[in-house]
PDB file of N, CA, C and O in Angstrom, chain B, residues numbered from 101:
ATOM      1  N   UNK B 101       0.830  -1.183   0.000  1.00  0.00           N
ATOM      2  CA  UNK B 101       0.000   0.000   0.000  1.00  0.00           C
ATOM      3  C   UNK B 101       0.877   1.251   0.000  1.00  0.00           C
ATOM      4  O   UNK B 101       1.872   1.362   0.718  1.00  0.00           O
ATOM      5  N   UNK B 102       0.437   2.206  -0.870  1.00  0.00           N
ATOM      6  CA  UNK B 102       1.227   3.890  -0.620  1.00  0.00           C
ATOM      7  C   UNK B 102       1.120   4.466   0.866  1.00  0.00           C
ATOM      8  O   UNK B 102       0.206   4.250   1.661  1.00  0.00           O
ATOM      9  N   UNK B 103       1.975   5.052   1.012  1.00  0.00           N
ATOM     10  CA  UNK B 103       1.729   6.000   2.592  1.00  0.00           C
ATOM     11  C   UNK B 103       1.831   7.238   2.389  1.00  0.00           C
ATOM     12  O   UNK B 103       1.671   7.832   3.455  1.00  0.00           O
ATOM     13  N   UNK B 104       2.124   8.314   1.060  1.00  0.00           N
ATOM     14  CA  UNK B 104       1.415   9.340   1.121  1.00  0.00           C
ATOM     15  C   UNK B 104       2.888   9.711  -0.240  1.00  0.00           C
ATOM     16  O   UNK B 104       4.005   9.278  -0.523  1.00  0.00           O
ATOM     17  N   UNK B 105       1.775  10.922  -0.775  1.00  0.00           N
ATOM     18  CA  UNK B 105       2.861  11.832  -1.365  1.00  0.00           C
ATOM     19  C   UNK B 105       3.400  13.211  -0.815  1.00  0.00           C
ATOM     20  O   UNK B 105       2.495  13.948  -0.423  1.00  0.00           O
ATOM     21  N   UNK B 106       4.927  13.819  -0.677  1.00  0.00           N
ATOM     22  CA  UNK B 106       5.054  14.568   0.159  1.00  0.00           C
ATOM     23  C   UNK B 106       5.569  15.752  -0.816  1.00  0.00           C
ATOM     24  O   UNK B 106       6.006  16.798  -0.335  1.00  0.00           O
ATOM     25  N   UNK B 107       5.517  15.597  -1.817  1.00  0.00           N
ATOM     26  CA  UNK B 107       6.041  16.692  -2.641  1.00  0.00           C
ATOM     27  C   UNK B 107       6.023  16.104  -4.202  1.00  0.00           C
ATOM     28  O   UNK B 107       6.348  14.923  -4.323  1.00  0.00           O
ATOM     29  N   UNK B 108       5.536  17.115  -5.846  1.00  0.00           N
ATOM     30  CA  UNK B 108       6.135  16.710  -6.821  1.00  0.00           C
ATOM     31  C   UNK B 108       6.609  17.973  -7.281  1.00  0.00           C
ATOM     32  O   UNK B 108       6.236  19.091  -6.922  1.00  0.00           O
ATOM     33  N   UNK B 109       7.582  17.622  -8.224  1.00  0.00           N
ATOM     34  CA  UNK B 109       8.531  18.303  -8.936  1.00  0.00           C
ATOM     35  C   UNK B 109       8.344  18.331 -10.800  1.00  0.00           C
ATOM     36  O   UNK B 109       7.705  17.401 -11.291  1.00  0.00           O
ATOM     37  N   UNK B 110       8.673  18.946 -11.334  1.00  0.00           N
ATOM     38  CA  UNK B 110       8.058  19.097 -12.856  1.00  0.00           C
ATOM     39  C   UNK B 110       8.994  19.466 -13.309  1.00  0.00           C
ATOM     40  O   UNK B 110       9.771  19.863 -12.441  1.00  0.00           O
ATOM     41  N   UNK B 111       9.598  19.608 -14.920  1.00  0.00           N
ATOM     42  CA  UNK B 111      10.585  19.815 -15.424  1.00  0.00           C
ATOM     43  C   UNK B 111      10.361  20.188 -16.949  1.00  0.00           C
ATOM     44  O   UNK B 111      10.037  19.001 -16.928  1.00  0.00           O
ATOM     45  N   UNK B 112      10.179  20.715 -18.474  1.00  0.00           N
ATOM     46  CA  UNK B 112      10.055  20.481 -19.314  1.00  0.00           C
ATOM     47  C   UNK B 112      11.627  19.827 -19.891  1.00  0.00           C
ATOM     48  O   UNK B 112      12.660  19.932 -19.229  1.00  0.00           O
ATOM     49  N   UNK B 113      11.568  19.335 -20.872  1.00  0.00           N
ATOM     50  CA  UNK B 113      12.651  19.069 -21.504  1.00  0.00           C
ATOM     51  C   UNK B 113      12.500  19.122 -22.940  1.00  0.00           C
ATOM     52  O   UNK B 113      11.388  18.926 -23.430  1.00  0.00           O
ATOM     53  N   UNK B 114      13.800  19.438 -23.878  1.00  0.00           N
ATOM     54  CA  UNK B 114      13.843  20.545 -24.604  1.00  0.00           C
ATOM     55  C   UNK B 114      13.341  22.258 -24.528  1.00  0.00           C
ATOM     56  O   UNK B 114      13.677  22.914 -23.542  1.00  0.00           O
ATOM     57  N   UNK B 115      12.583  22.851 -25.561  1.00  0.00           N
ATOM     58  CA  UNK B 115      12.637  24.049 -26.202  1.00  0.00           C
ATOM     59  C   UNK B 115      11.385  24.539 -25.058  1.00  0.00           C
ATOM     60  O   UNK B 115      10.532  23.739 -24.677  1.00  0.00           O
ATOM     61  N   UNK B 116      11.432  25.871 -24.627  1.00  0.00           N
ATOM     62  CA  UNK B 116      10.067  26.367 -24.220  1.00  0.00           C
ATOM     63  C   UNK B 116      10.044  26.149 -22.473  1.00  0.00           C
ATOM     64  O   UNK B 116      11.025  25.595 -21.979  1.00  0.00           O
ATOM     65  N   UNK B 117       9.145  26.503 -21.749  1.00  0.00           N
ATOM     66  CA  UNK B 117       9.332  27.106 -20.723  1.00  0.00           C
ATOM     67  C   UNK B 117       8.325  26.182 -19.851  1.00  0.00           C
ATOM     68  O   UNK B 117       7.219  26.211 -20.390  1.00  0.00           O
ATOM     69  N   UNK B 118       8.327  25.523 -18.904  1.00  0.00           N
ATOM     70  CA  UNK B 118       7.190  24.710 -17.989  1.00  0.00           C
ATOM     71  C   UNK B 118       7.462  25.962 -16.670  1.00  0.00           C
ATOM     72  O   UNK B 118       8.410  26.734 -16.529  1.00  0.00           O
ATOM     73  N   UNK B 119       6.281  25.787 -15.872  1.00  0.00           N
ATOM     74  CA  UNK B 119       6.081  26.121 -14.645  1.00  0.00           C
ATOM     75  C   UNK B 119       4.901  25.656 -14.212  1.00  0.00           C
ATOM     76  O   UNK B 119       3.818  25.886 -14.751  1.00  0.00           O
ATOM     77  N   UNK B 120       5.176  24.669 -12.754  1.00  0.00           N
ATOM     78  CA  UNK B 120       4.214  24.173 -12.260  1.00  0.00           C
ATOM     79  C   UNK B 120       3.677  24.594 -11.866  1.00  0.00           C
ATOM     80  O   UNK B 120       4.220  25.496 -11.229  1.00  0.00           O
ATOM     81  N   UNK B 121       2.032  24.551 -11.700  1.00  0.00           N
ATOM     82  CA  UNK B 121       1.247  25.110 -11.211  1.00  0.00           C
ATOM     83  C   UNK B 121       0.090  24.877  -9.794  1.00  0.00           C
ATOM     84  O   UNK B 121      -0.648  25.483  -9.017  1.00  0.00           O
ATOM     85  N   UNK B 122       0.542  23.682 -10.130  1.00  0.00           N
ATOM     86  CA  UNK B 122      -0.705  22.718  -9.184  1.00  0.00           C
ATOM     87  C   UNK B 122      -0.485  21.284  -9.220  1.00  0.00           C
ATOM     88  O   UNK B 122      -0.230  20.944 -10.375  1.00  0.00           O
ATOM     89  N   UNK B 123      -0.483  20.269  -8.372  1.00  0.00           N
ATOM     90  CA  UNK B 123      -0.850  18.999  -8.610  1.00  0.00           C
ATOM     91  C   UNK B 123      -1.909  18.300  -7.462  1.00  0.00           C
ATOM     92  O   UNK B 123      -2.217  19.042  -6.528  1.00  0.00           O
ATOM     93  N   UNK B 124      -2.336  17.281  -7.468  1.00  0.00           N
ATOM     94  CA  UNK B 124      -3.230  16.795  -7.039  1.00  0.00           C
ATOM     95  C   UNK B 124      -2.709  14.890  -6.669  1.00  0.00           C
ATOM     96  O   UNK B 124      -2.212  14.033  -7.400  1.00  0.00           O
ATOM     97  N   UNK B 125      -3.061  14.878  -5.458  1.00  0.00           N
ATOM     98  CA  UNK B 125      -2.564  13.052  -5.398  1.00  0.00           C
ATOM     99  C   UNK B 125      -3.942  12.421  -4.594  1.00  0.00           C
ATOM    100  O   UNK B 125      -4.099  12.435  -3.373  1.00  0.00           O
ATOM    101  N   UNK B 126      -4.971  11.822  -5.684  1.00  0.00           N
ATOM    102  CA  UNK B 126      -5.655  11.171  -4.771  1.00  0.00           C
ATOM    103  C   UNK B 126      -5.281   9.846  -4.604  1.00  0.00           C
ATOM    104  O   UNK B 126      -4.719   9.521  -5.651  1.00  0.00           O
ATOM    105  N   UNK B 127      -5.311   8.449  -3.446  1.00  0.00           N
ATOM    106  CA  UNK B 127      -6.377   7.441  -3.389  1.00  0.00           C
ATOM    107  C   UNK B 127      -7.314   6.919  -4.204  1.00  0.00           C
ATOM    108  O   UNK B 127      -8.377   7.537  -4.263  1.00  0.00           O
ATOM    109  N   UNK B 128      -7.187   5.881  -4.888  1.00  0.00           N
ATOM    110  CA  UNK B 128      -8.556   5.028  -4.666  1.00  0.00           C
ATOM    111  C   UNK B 128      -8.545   3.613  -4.495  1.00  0.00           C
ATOM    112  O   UNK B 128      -7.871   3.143  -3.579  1.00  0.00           O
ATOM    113  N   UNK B 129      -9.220   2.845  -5.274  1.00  0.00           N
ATOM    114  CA  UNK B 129      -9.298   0.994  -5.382  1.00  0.00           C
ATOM    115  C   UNK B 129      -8.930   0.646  -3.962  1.00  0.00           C
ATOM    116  O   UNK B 129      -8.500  -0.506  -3.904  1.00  0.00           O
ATOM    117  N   UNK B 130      -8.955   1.245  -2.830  1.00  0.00           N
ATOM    118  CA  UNK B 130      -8.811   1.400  -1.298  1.00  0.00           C
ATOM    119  C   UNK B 130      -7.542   1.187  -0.878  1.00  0.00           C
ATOM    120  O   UNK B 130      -7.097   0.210  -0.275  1.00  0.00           O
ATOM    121  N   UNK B 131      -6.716   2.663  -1.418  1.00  0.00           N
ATOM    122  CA  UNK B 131      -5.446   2.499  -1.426  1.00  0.00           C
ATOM    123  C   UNK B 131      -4.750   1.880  -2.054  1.00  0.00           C
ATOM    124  O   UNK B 131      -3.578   1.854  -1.678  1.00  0.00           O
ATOM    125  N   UNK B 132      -5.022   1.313  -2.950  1.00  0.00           N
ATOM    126  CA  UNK B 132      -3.783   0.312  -3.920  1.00  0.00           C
ATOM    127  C   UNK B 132      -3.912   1.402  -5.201  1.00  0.00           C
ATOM    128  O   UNK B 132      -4.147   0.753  -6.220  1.00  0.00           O
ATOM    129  N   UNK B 133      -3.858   2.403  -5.394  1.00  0.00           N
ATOM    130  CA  UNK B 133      -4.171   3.195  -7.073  1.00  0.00           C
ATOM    131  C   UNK B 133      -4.111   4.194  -6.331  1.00  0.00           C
ATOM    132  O   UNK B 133      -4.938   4.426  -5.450  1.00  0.00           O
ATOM    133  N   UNK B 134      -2.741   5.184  -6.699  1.00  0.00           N
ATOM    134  CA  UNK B 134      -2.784   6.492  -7.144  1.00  0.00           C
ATOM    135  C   UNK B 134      -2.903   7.411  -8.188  1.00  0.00           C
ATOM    136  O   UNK B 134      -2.263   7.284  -9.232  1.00  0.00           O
ATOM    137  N   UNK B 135      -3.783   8.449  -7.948  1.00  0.00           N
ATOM    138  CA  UNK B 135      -4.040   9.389  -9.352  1.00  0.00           C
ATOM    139  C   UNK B 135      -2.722  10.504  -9.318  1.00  0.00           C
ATOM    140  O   UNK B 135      -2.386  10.892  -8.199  1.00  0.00           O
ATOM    141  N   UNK B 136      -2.405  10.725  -9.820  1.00  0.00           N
ATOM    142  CA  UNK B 136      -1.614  11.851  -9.814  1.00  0.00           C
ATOM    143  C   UNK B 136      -2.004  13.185 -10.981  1.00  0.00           C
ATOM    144  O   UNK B 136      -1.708  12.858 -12.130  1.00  0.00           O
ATOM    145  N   UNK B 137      -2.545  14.455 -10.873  1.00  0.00           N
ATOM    146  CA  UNK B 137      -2.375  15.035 -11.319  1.00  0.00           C
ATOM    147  C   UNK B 137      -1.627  16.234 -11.590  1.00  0.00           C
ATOM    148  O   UNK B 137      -1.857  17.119 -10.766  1.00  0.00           O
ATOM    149  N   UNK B 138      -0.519  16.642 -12.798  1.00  0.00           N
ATOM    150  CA  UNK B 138       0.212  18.181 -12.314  1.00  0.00           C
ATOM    151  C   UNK B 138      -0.412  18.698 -13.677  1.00  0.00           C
ATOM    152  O   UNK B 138      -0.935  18.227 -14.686  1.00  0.00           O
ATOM    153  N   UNK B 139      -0.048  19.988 -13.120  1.00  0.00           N
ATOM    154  CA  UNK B 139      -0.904  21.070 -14.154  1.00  0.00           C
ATOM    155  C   UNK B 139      -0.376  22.471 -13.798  1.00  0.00           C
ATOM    156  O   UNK B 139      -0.243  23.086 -12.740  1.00  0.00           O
ATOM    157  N   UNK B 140      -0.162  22.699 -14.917  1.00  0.00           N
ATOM    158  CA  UNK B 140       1.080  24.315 -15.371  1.00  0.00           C
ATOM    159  C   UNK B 140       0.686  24.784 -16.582  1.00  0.00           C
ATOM    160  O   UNK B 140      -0.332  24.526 -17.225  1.00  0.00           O
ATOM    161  N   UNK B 141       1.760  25.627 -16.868  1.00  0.00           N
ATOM    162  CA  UNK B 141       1.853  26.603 -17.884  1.00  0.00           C
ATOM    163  C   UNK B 141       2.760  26.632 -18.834  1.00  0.00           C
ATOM    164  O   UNK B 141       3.558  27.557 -18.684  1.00  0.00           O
ATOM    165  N   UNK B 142       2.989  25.792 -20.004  1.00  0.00           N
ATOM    166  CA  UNK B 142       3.992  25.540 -20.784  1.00  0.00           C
ATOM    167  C   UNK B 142       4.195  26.938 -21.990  1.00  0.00           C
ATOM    168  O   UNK B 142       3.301  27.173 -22.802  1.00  0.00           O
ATOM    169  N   UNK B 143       5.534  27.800 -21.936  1.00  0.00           N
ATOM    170  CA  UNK B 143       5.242  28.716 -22.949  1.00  0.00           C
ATOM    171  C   UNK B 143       6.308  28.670 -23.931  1.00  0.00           C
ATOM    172  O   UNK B 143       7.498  28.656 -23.616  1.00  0.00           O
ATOM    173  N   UNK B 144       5.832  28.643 -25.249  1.00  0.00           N
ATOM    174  CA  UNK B 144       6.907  28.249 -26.733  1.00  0.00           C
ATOM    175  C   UNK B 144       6.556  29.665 -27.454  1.00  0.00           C
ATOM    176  O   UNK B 144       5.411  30.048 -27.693  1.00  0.00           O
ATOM    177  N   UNK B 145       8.019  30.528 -27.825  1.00  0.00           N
ATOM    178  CA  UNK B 145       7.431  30.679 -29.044  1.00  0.00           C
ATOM    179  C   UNK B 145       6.808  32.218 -28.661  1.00  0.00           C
ATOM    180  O   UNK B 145       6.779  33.065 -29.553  1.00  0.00           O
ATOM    181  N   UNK B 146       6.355  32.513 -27.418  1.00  0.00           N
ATOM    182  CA  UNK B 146       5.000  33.449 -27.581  1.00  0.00           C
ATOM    183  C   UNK B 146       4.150  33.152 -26.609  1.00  0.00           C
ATOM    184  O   UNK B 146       3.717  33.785 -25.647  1.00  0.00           O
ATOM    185  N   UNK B 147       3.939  31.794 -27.131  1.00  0.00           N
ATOM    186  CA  UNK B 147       2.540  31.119 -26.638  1.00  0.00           C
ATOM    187  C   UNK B 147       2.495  30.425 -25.616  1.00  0.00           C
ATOM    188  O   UNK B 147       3.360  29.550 -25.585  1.00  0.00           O
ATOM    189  N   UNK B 148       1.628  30.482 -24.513  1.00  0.00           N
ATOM    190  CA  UNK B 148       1.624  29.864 -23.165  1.00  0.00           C
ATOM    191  C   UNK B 148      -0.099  29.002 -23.486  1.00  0.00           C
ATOM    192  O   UNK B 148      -1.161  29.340 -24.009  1.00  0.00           O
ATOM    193  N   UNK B 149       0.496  27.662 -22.763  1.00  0.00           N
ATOM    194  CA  UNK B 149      -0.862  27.162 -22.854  1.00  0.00           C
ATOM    195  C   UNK B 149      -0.796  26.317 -21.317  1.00  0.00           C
ATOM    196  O   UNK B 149       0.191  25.988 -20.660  1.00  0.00           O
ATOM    197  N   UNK B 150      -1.871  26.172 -21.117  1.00  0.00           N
ATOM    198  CA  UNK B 150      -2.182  25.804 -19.700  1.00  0.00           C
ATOM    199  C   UNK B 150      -2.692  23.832 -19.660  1.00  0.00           C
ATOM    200  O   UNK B 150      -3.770  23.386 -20.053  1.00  0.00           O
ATOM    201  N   UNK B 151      -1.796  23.206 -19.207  1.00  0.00           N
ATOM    202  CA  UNK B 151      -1.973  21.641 -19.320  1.00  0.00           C
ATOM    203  C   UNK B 151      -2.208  21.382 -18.016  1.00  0.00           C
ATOM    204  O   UNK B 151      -2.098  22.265 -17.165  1.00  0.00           O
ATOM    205  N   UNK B 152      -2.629  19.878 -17.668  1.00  0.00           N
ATOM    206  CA  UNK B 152      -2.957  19.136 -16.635  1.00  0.00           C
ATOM    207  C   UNK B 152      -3.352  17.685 -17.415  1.00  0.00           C
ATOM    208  O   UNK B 152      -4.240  17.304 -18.178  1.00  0.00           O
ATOM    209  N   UNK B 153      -2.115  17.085 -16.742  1.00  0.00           N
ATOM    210  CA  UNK B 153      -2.002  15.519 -16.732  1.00  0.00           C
ATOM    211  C   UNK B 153      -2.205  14.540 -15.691  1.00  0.00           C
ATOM    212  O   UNK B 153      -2.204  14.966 -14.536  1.00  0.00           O
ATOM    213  N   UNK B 154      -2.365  13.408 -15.870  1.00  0.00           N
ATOM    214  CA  UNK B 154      -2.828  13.008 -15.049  1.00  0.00           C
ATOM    215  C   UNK B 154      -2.244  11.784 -15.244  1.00  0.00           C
ATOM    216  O   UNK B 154      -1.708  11.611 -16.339  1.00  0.00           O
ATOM    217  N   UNK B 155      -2.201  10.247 -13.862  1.00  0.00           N
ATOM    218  CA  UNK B 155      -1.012   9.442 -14.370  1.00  0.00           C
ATOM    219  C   UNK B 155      -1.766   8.204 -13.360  1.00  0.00           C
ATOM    220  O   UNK B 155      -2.666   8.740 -12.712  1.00  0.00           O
ATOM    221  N   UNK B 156      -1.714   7.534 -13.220  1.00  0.00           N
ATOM    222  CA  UNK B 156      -1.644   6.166 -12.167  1.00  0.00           C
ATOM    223  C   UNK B 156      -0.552   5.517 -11.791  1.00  0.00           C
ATOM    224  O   UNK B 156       0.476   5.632 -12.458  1.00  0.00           O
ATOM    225  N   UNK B 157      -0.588   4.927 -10.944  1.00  0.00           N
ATOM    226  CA  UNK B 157       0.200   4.325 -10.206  1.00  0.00           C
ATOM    227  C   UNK B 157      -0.813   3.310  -9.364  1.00  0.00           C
ATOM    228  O   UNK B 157      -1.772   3.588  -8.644  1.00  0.00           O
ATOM    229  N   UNK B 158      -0.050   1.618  -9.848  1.00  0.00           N
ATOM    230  CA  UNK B 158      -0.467   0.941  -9.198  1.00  0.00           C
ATOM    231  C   UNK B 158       0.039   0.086  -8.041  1.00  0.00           C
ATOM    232  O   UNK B 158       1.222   0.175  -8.368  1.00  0.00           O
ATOM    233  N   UNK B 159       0.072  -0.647  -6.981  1.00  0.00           N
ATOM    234  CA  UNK B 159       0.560  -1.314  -5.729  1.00  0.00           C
ATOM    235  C   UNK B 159      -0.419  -2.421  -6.140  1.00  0.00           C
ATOM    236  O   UNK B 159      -1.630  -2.399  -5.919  1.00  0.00           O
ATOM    237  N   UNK B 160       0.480  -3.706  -6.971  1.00  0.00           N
ATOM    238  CA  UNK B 160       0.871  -4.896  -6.503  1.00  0.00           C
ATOM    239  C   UNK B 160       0.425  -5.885  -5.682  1.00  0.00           C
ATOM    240  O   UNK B 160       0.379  -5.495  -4.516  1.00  0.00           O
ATOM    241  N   UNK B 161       0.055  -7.085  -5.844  1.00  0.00           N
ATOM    242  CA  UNK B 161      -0.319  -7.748  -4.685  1.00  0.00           C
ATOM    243  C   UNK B 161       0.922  -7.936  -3.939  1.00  0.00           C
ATOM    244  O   UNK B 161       0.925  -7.915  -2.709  1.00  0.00           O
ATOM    245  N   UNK B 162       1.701  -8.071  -4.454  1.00  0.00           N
ATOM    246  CA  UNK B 162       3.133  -8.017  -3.483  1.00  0.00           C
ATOM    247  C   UNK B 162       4.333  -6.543  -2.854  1.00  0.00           C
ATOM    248  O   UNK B 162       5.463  -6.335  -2.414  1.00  0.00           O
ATOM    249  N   UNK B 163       3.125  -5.902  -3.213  1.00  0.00           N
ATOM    250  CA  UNK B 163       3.860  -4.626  -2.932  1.00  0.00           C
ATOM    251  C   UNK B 163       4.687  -4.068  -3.913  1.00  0.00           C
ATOM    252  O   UNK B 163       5.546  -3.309  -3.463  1.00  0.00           O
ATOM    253  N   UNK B 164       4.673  -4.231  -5.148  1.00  0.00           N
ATOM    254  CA  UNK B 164       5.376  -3.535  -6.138  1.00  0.00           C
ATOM    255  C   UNK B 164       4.502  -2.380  -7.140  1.00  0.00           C
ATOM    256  O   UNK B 164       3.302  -2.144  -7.281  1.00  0.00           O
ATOM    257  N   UNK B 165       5.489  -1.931  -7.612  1.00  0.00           N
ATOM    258  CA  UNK B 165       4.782  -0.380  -8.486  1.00  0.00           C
ATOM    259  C   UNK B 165       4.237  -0.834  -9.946  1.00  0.00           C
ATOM    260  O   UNK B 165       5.031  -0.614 -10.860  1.00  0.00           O
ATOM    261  N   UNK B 166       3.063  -1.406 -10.286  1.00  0.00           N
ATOM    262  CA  UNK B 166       2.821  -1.555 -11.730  1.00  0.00           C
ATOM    263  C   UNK B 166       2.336  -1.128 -12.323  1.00  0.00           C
ATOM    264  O   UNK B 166       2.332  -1.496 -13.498  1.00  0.00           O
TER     265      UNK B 166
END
């Protein structure tokens, strides 16, 4: 089972500009499934556009990350 998230970190790689803005870590499937969402401001070019992703993470019957 997870025991919590205590911080995330964001990065773009290559051309253009990230800044995080927000993320989100719920719970569910009663603790075995994390959601993860981060969400920022990517700007190329000029142009800034505003994203939010979102990711899972699963716990294993044996305690591993799948």
């Amino acid at each position: 089972m997870f025991a919590g998230v205590k911080s995330i970190a964001s990065d773009a790689s290559g051309s253009g500009n990230w800044t995080l803005t927000g993320y989100s870590a719920e719970l569910i499937d009663g603790g075995r499934t994390y959601v993860i969402t981060v969400s920022g401001k990517y700007s190329y070019n000029g142009v800034t556009y505003t994203i939010s992703k979102s990711i899972e993470f699963y716990c294993n019957v044996d305690d591993s990350i799948g």
